[in-house]
C-alpha positions as CSV (number, residue, x, y, z in Angstrom):
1,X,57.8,149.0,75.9
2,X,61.1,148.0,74.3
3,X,60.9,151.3,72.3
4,X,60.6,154.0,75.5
5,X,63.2,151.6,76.8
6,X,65.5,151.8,73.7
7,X,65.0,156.0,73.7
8,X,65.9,156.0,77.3
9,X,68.8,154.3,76.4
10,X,70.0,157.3,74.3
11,X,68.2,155.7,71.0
12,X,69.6,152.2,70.6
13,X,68.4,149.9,68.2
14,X,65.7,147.1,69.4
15,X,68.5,144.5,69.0
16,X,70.5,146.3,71.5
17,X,67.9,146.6,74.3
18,X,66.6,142.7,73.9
19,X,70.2,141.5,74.2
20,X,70.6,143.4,77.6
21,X,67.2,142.3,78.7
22,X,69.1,138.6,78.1
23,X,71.8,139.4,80.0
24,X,70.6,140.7,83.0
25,X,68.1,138.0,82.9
26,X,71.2,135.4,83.2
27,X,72.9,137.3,85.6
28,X,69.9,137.3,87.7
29,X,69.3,133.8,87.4
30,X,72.8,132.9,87.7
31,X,73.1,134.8,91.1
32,X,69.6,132.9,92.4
33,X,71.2,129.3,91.1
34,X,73.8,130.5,93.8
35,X,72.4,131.5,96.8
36,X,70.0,128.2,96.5
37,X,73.1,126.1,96.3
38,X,74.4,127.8,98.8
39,X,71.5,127.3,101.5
40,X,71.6,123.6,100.4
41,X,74.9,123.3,100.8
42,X,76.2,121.5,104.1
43,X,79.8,122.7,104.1
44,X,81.4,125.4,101.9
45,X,85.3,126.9,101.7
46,X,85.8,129.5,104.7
47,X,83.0,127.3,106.8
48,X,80.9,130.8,106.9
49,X,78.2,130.6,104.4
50,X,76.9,134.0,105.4
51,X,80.3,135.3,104.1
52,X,79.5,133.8,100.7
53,X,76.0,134.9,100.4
54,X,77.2,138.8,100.9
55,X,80.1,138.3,98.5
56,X,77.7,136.8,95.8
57,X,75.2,139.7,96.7
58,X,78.1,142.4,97.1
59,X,79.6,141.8,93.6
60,X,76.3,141.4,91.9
61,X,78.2,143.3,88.6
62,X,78.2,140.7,85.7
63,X,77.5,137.6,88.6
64,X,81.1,138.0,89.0
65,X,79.9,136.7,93.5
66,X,78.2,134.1,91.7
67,X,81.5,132.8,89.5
68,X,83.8,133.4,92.8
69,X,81.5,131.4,94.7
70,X,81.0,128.3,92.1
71,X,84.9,128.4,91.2
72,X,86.4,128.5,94.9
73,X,83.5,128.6,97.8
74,X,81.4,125.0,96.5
75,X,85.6,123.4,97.8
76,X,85.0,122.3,100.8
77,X,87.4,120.1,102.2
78,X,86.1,116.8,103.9
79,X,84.9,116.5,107.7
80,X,87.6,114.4,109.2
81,X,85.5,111.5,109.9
82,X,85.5,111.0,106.1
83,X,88.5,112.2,105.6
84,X,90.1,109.1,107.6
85,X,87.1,106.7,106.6
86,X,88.5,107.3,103.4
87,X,92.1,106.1,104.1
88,X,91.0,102.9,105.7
89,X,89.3,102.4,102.5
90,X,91.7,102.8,100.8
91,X,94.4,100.3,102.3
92,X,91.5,97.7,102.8
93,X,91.4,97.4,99.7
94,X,94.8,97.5,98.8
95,X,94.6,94.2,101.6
96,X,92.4,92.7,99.6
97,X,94.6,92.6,96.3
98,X,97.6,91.3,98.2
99,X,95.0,88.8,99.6
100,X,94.0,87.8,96.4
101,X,97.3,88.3,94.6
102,X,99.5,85.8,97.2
103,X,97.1,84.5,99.3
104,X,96.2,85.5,103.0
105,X,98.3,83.3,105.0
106,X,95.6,82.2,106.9
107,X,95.8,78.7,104.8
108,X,99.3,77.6,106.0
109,X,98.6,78.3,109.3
110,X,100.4,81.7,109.9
């Protein structure tokens, strides 16, 4: 088999036709690791997932959809729910330091 596929080829060496056989076997898997984190996904950059899915499909040439989608469409930027629960986190526990750096003021009676 890797012969007839080596003389179709123009008569490559064996080498030649294994090593594409590895890489279209990673870009294949590399575009299926994709699209399944991209249905798992809750949120992606853009908000359309459909958008991603044809642009990881669309520019199937080397995975290059694939690297596009894991380098700029997995940054979604937080709900604002969590955005904000985040803030109060953050300056509760900044509270909590000054707390336990100078005391509350509760003690004295303030």
């Amino acid at each position: 088999m890797i012969e007839s596929m080596a003389e179709a080829l123009g008569g490559v060496s064996n080498g030649v036709v294994y090593a594409l056989l590895v890489v279209a076997v990673v870009q294949v898997s590399v575009q299926v690791w994709a699209l399944v984190d991209l249905v798992r996904r809750e949120r992606v950059a853009g908000g359309r997932k459909w958008v991603w899915a044809v642009v990881i499909i669309a520019l199937s040439n080397l995975a290059l959809g694939a690297i596009l989608y894991f380098a700029i469409g997995r940054k979604a930027p937080l709900p604002v729910e969590q955005a904000e629960t985040a803030d109060f986190a953050g300056s509760d526990r900044a509270a909590r330091a000054v707390d336990a750096l100078y005391g509350s003021g509760k003690e004295d009676g303030r």
